[in-house]
C-alpha positions in Angstrom: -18.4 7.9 -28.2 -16.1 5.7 -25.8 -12.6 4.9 -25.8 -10.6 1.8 -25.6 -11.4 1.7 -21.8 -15.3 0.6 -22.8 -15.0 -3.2 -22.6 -13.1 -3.3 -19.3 -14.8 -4.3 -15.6 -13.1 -2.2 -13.5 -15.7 0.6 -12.2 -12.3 3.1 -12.1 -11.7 2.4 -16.1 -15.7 2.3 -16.7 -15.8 5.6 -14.4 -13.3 7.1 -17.5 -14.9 5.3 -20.7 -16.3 8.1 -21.9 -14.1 10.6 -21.6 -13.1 12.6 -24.5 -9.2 11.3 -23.9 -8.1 8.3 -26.0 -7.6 6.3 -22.8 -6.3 2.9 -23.0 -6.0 -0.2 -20.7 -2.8 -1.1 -19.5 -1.8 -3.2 -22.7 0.6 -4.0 -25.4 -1.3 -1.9 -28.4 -0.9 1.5 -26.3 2.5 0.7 -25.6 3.7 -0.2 -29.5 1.6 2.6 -30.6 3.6 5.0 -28.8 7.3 3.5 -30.0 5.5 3.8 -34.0 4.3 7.3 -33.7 7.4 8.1 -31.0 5.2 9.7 -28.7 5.5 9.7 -24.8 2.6 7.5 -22.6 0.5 9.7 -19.6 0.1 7.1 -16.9 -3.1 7.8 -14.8 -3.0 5.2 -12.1 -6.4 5.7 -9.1 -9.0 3.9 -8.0 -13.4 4.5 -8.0 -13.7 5.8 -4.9 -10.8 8.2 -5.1 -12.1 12.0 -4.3 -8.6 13.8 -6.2 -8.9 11.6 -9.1 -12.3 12.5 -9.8 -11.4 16.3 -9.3 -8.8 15.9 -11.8 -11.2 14.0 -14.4 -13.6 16.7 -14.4 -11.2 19.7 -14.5 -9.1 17.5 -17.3 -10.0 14.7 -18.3 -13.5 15.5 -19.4 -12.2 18.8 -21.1 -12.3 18.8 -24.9 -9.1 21.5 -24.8 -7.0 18.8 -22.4 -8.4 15.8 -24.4 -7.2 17.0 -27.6 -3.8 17.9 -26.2 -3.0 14.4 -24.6 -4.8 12.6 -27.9 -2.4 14.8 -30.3 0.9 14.6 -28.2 0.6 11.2 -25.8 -0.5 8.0 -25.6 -2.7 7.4 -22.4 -3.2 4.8 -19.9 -5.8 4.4 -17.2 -5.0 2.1 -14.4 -6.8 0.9 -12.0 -4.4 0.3 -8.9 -6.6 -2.2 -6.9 -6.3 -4.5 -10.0 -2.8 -3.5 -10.3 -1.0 -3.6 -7.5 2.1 -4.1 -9.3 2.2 -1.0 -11.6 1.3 0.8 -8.6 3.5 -0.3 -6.6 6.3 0.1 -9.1 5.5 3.5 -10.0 4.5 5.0 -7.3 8.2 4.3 -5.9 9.3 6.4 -9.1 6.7 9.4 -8.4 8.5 9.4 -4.2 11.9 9.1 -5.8 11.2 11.9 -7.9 9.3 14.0 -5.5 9.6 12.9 -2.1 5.8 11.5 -1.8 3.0 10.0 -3.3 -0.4 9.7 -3.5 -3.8 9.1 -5.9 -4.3 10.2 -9.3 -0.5 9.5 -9.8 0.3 10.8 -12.9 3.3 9.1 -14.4 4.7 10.6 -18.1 7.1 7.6 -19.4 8.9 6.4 -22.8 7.1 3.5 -24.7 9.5 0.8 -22.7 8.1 2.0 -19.6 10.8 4.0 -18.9 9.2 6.9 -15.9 11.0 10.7 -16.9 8.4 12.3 -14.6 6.3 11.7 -11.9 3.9 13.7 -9.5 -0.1 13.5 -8.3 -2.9 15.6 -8.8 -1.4 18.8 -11.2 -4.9 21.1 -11.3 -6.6 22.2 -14.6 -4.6 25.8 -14.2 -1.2 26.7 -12.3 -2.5 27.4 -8.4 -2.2 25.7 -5.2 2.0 26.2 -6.0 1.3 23.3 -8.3 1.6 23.7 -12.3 -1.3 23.5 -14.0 -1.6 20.2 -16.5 -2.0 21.7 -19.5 1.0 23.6 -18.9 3.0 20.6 -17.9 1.8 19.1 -21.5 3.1 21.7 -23.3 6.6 21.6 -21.2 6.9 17.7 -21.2 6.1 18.1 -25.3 8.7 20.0 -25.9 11.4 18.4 -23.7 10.3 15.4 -25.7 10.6 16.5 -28.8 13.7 19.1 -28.3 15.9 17.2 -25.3 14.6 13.5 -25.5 18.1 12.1 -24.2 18.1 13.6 -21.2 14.6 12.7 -20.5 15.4 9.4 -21.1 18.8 9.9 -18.6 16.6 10.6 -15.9 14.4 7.9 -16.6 17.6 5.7 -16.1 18.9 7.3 -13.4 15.7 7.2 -11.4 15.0 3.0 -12.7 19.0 2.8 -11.3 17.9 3.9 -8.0 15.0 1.9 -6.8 17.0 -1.3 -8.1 19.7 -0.4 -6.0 16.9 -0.1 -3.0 15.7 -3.5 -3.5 19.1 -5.3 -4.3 20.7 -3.5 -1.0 18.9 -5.4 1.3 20.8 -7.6 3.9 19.9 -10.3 6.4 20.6 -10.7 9.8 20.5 -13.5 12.5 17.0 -13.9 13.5 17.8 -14.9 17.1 19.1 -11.2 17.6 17.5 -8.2 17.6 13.9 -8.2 17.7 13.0 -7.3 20.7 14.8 -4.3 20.3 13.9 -3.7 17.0 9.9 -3.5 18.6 11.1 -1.6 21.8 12.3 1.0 19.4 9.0 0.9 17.2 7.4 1.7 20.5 9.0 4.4 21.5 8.6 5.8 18.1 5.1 5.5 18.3 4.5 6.8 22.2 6.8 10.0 21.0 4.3 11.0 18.1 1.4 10.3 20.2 -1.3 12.7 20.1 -2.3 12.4 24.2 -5.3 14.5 23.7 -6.8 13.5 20.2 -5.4 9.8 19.9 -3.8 9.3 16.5 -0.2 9.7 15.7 1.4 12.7 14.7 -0.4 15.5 13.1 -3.3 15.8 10.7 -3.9 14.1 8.2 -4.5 11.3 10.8 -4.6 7.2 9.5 -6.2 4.6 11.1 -3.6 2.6 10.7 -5.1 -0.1 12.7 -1.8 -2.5 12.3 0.3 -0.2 14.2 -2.8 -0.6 16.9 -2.3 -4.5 16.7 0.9 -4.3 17.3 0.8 -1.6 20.2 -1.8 -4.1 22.1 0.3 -7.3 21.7 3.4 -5.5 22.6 1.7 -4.1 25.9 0.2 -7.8 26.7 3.3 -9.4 26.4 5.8 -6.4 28.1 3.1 -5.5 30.7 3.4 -2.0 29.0 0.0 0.0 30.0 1.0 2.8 28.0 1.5 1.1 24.8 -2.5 -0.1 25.5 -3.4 3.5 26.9 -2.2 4.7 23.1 -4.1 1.9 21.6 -7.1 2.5 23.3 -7.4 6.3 23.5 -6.8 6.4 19.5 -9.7 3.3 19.3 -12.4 6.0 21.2 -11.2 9.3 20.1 -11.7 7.1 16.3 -15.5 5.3 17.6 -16.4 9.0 18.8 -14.9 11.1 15.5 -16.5 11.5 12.9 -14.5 9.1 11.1 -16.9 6.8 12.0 -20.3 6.8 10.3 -22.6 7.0 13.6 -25.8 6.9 11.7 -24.3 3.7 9.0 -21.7 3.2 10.9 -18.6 1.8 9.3 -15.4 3.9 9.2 -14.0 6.4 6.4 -10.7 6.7 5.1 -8.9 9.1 7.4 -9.5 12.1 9.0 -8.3 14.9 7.5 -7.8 16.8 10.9 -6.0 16.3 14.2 -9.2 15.4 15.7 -10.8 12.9 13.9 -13.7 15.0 13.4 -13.5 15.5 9.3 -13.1 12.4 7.5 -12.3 11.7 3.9 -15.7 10.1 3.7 -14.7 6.9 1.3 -15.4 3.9 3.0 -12.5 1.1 2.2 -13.7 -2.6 3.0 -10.1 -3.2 4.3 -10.3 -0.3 6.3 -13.0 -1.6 7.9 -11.8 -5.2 8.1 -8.7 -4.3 10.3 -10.4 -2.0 11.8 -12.3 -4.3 13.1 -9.8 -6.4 14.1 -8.1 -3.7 16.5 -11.2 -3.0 18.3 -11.5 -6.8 18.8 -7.8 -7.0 20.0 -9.1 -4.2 22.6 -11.9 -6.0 23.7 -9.6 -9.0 24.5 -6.8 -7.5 26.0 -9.3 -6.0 28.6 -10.9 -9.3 29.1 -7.6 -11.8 29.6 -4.8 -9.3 29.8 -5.5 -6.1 31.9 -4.9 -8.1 34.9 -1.2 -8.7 34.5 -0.5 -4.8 34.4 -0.9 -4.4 38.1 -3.9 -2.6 37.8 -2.1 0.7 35.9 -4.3 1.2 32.9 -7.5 1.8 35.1 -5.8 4.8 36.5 -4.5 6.4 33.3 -7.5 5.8 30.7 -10.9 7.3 30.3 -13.8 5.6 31.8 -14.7 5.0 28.2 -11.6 3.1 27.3 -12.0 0.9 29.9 -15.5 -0.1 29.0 -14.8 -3.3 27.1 -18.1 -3.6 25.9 -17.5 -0.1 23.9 -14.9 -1.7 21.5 -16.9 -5.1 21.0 -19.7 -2.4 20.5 -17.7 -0.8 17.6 -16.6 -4.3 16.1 -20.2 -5.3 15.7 -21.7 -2.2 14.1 -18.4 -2.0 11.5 -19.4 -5.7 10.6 -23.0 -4.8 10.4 -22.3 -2.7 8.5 -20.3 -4.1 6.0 -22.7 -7.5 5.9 -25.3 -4.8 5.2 -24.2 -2.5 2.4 -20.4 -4.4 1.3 -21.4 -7.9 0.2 -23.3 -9.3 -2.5 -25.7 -12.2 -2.7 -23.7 -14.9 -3.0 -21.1 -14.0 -0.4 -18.5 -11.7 -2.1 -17.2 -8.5 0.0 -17.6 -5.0 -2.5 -14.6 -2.8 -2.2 -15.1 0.9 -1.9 -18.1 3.4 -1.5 -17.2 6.8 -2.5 -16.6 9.9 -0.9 -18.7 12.2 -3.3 -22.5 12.3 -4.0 -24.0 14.5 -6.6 -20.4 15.7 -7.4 -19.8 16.8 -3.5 -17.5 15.6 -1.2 -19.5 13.8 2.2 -22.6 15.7 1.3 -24.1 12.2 1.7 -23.2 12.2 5.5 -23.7 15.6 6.5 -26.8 17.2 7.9 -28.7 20.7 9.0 -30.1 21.4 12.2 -33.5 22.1 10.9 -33.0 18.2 9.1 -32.5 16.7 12.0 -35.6 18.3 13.5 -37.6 17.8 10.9 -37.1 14.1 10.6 -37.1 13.6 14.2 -39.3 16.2 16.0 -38.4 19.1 17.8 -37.5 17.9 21.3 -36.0 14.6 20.3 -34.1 16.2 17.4 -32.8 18.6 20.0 -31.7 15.7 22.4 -29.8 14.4 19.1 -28.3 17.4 18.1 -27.1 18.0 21.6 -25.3 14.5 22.1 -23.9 14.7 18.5 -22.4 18.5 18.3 -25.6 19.6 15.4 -25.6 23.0 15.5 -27.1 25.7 13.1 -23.7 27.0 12.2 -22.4 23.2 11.4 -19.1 22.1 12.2 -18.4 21.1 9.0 -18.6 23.8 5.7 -21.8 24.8 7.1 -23.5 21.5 7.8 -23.2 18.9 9.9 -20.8 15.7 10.5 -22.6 13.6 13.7 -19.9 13.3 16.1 -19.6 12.3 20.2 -16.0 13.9 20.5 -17.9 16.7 23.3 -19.6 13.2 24.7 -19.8 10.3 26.1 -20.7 7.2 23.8 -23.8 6.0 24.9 -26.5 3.8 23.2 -29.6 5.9 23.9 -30.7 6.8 20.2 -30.7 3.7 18.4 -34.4 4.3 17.1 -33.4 7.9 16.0 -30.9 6.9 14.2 -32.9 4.2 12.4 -35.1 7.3 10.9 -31.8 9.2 10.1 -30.8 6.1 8.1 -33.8 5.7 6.5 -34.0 9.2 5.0 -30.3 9.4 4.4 -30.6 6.2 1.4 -33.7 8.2 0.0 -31.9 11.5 -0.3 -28.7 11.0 -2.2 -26.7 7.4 -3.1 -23.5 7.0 -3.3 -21.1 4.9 -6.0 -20.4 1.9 -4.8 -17.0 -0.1 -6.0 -19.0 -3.2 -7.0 -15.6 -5.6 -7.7 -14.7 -8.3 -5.7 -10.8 -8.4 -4.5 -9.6 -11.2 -3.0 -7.1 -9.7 -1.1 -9.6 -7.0 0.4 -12.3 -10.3 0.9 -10.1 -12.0 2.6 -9.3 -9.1 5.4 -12.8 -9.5 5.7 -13.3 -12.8 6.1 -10.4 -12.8 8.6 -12.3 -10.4 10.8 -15.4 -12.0 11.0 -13.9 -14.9 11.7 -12.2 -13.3 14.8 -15.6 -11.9 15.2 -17.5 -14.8 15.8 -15.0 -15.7 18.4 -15.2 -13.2 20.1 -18.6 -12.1 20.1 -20.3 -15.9 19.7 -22.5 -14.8 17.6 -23.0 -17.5 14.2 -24.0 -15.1 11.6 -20.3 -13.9 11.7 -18.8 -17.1 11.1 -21.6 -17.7 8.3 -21.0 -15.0 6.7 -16.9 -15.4 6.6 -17.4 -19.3 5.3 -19.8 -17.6 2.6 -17.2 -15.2 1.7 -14.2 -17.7 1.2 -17.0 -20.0 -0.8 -17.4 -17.4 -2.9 -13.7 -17.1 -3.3 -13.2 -20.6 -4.1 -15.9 -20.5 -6.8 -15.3 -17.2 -8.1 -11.4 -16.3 -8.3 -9.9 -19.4 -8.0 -9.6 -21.6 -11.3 -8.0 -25.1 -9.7 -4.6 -23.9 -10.1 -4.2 -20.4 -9.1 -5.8 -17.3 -7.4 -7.3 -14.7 -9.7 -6.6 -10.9 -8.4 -10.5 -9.6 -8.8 -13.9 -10.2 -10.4 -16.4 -8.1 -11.6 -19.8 -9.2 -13.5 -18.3 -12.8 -13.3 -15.3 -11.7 -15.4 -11.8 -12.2 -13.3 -9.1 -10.5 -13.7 -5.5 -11.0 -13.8 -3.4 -13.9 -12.1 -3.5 -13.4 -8.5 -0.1 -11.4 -6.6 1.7 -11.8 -3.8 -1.0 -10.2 -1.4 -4.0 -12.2 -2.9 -2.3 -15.5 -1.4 -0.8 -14.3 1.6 -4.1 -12.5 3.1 -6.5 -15.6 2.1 -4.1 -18.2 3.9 -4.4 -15.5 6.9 -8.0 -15.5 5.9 -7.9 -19.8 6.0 -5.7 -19.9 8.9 -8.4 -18.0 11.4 -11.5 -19.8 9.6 -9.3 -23.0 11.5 -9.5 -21.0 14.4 -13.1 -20.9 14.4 -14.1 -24.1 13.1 -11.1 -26.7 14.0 -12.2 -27.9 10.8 -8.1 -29.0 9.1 -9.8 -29.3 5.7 -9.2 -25.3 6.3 -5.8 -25.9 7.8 -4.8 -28.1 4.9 -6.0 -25.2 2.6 -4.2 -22.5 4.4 -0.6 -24.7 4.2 -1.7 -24.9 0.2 -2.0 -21.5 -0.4 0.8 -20.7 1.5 2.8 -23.2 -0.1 1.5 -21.5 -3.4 2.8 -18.2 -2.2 6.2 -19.8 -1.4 6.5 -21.9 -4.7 5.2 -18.7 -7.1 6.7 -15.3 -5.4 10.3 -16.7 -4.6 13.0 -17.2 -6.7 16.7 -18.4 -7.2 17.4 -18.8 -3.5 17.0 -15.3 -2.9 15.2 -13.9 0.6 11.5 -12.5 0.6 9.0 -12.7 -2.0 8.3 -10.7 -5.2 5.0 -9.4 -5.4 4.4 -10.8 -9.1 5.6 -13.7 -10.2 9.3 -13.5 -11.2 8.8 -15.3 -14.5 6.3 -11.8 -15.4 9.0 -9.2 -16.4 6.7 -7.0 -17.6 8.1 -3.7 -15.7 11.1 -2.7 -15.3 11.1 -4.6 -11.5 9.6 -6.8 -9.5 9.1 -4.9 -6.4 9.3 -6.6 -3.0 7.1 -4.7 -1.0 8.6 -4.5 2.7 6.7 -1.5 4.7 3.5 -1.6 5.9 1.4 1.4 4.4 -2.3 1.8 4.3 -2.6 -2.2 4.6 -0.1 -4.6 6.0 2.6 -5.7 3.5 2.5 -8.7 1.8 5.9 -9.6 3.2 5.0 -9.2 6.5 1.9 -11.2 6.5 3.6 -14.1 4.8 6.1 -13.7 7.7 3.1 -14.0 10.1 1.4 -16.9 8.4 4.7 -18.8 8.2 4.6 -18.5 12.1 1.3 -19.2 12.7 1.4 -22.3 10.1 4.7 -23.6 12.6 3.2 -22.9 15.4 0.0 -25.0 15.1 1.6 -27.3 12.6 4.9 -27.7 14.5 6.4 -28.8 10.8 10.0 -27.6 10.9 9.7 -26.9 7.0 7.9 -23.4 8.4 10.2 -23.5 11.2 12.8 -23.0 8.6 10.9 -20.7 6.4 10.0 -18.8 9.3 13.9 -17.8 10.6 14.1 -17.2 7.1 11.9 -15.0 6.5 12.3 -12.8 9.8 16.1 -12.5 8.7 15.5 -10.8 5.2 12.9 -8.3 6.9 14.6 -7.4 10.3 17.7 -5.2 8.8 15.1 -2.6 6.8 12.7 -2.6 10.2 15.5 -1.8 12.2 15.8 1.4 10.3 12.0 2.0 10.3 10.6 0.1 13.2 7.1 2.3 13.0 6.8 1.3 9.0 6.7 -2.4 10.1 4.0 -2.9 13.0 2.5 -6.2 11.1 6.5 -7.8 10.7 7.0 -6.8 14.6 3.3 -8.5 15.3 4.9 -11.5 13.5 7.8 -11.1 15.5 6.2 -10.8 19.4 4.2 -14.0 18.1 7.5 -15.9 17.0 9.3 -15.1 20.7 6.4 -15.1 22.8 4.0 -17.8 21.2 0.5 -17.9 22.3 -0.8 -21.0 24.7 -0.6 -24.3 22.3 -4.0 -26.4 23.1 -4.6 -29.7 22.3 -8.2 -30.6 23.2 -9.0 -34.4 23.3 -12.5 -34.8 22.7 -15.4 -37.9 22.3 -17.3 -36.6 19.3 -18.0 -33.6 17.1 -20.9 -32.9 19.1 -18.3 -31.1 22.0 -16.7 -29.0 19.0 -19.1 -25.7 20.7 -16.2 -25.5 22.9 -14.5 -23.6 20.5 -16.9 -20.7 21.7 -14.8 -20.5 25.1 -11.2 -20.5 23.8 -8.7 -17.8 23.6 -8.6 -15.2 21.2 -5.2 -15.4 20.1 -4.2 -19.3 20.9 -3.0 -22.8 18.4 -5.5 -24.8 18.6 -6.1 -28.5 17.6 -8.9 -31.1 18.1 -7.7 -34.7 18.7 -9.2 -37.8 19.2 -8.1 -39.8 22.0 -4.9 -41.5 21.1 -1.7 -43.0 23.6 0.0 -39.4 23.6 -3.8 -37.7 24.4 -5.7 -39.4 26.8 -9.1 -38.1 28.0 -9.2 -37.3 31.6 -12.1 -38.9 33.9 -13.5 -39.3 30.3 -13.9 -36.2 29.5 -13.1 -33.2 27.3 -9.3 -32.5 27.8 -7.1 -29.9 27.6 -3.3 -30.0 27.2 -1.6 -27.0 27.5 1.8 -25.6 26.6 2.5 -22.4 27.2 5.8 -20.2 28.4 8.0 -22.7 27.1 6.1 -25.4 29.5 3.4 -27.6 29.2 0.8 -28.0 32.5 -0.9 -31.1 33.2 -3.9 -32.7 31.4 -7.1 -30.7 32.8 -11.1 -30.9 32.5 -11.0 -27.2 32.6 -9.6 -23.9 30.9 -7.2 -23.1 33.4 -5.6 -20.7 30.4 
């Protein structure tokens, strides 16, 4: 017998249809159900993929004794927060007010106006860990309900006080001041929590993080800083040799749960592996144009391996394969998560025995490949095996063995796959394939990022407005904040690849969307819901950068872009704009805002402005030997672009100075 969760799409709500717990959407009948019967609502907010939340369904949520507690005393939500990245957002800003952190399930007890009283994470079936046990915390929160509701409610005010006061505090400062310093200091934030042996940052748990790796490799190409690359880089292999990355799929998990990058928390996120993908090409490039103008440093301070260009274009390649091989459907859309657990076990799917790896591959060449990828009979890993090169080099010399190893591996056990299409999460995608192709010349990557946003504009787009997901062929919700900023990122790099301005034209649309929708009354930054919706208690505007860049710091980075190769002053003006709301809160956390400061080193330091003059279409394969980070436009000859000896011609502007016309890419 199902709940009210059995005619949704989302795989999390599907995942929780049958639970023995009333569990309803996010909607207006749960909400007046709870002011009639005056009954407090359980908010359960996670996602499919999630390895906690489904530790807590089956200790709780499938448990008749827990079920008929929560039916008889609550009303209860499920949300998924991929689909809802505003009650997310909004809540999970209560659960770190109230405790200090946050993470997934979030568990969220509230009064029938959405008022939050408590707030925490995962609570386990029985008190241990130093954590109460949930049933125990329904029995408390009961009777505090029913015996002390005022000062429930209190707190619930007090706490809703507070995060207002956060948002309405923020100030703006002169844009023209500050932000060098204000990335100097993000540096030296990031080189003093530098791990110098492991890579990473701080201590375990260990991100991938792979903004604050953009941001480290622009800021040493443009400061001729080799250590801000060295961090970059070292954190790129020690990631490519970890077991983080899948090294028999390939692709990367979620984060290691260890200083060493050895122990993933085997989900597989596509944006994960989107701007992933983007570091290591940001890697590959630096080496190829930028190493030079360091004097030589960083090839006395790296590995071998992290001087090896070809390692990180290597890593790019396999992530995307990857992805284009088990992440996309038919027609073009990205998938969003694959889990972490298989047959109820976390990463049981990616481990292996010695005496597996034998059998599948014969005694002396499973021996070679146990050797080069730390198998042992004792495991390194709960008694079985994750493949790993941390004890060696990278090399390429088992790519036939590990064919065999993938074979077996999709016969032995499957794992859930997150089947919905995000536009947000497509669009990351799309951006890096984009970049890919560029870098790597190869066509399938462009194809397969002009499939993508085709199946975007058919599928969550309705003529008017972005949708946020789509599962089935039913959508879901008007799109946020983040949908419209990453697809005109998304837009703005198919240009890049193509020169094609009927993408330029629909990267200034959306972004003009983005403008028109998320702001409001002359105030700075952007909401991330409309403001008309005033459906919570807030409208958060999301300013720090956490698993994925925030939206408000990718709008500020296509508003420079969009200037930049558009040279309208209306995103000149949005631009200063923009950069003066976020700089005051990055100056207090210059390590929480890499993708603002990325915006930033882009503003000040511009890349090389090309105008190419060309005959025909037919020279448009000169894309191909551009720049990987430059503005770019196509011309046909006209009085202000002549071609040169009647030929392709490039004017450049770069440094605050434009060089004469050339036949060639003196860059």
């Amino acid at each position: 017998m199902g709940n009210h969760l059995i005619n949704e799409t989302s795989p999390y709500l599907l995942q929780h249809a049958g639970n023995p717990v009333d569990w309803y959407p996010w909607c207006d009948e749960a909400f007046n159900r709870a002011k009639k019967e005056d009954k407090p609502v359980f908010l359960s907010i996670g996602y499919s993929t999630c390895h906690w939340c489904h530790v807590m369904a089956h200790e709780s949520f499938e448990n008749n004794i827990t079920a008929k507690l929560l039916n008889n005393n609550f009303i209860a939500i499920k949300v998924d927060r991929e689909e809802r990245p505003d009650i997310d957002s909004v809540y999970m800003s209560v659960c770190q007010a109230f405790t200090g952190s946050g993470g997934w399930p979030l568990s969220i007890f509230m009064s029938w106006d959405k008022k939050p009283f408590f707030a925490g994470t995962y609570f386990p079936s029985d008190t241990r860990y130093g954590i109460l046990g949930f049933n125990s915390l329904l029995y408390k929160i009961k009777e505090q309900w029913e015996s002390n509701k005022d000062a429930l409610l209190k707190s619930a005010g007090q706490v809703i006080m507070h995060i207002k006061n956060q948002q309405t505090g923020q100030e703006t400062v002169n844009v023209k001041s500050g932000l060098q310093s204000i990335s100097n200091s993000a540096f030296s934030i990031f080189k003093e929590t530098f791990d110098q042996k492991n890579g990473g940052f701080g201590i375990a748990p260990k991100f991938p993080s792979a903004h604050n790796i953009l941001f480290l490799i622009l800021y040493a190409a443009q400061n001729k800083n080799s250590l801000a690359f060295e961090m970059a880089a070292k954190t790129l292999i020690q990631m490519r040799k970890g077991g983080i990355f899948d090294h028999i799929g390939y692709g990367f998990s979620r984060y290691s749960t260890d200083k060493y990058f050895l122990v993933p928390h085997f989900e597989k996120m596509l944006y994960d592996n989107a701007m992933l993908i983007m570091a290591y090409l940001a890697a590959y490039s630096f080496l190829e144009n930028g190493s030079a103008c360091i004097n030589g440093s960083i090839k006395e301070n790296i590995t071998k391996e992290a001087r090896d260009k070809e390692i990180f274009l290597d890593t790019a390649i396999k992530t995307a394969d990857y992805v284009l091989r088990e992440m996309v459907s038919s027609d073009g859309g990205f998938y969003s998560a694959q889990d972490a657990d298989s047959k109820g076990t976390e990463g049981k799917f990616y481990t292996w025995s010695l005496d597996e790896i034998k059998e599948i591959l014969g005694g002396k060449k499973g021996e070679e490949f146990a050797k080069a990828f730390d198998i042992t009979a004792d495991g390194n890993f709960e008694g079985e095996n994750i493949p790993n090169l941390l004890k060696n080099n990278i090399n390429n010399n088992f790519s036939e063995e590990i064919k065999k190893l993938y074979n077996y591996r999709k016969k032995r056990t499957s794992l859930h796959l997150d089947d919905k299409h995000l536009v947000s999460w497509n669009a990351m995608m799309i951006t890096a394939l984009a970049m890919l192709y560029r870098v790597s010349k190869n066509q399938k990557y462009l194809d397969a990022a002009l499939k993508a946003d085709l199946f975007i504009e058919k599928n969550l787009y309705n003529g008017t407005g972005l949708y946020t997901s789509c599962r089935n062929g039913r959508c879901s919700g008007s799109g946020f904040l983040n949908d419209y900023a990453f697809y005109t990122t998304a837009l703005i790099e198919i240009y890049n690849s193509t020169l094609d301005k009927k993408y330029l034209s629909k990267a200034e649309h959306f972004c003009n969307e983005a403008v028109k929708r998320f702001s409001s009354g002359g105030k700075d930054g952007y909401f991330l819901n409309e403001p008309g919706n005033n459906e919570l208690f807030i409208n958060p505007k999301e300013i720090y950068d956490g698993a994925m860049p925030c939206a408000n710091s990718v709008m500020a980075y296509n508003l420079v872009r969009l200037f930049q190769i558009t040279q309208n002053e209306t995103y000149k003006s949005l631009t200063d704009k923009q950069l003066s709301f976020m700089a005051p809160e990055a100056s207090k956390n210059p390590a929480g805002h890499s993708m603002f400061l990325t915006a930033c080193l882009i503003y000040e330091n511009p890349p090389a402005h090309i105008t190419v003059v060309v005959k025909d279409n037919a020279e448009f394969n000169v894309i191909k030997k551009l720049p990987f980070l430059a503005n770019v436009q196509f011309v046909q000859e006209d009085k202000e672009h002549l071609l040169l000896n009647g030929r392709t011609t490039y004017y450049v502007c770069k440094n605050h100075s434009c060089l004469p016309p050339s036949n060639e890419m003196a860059f």
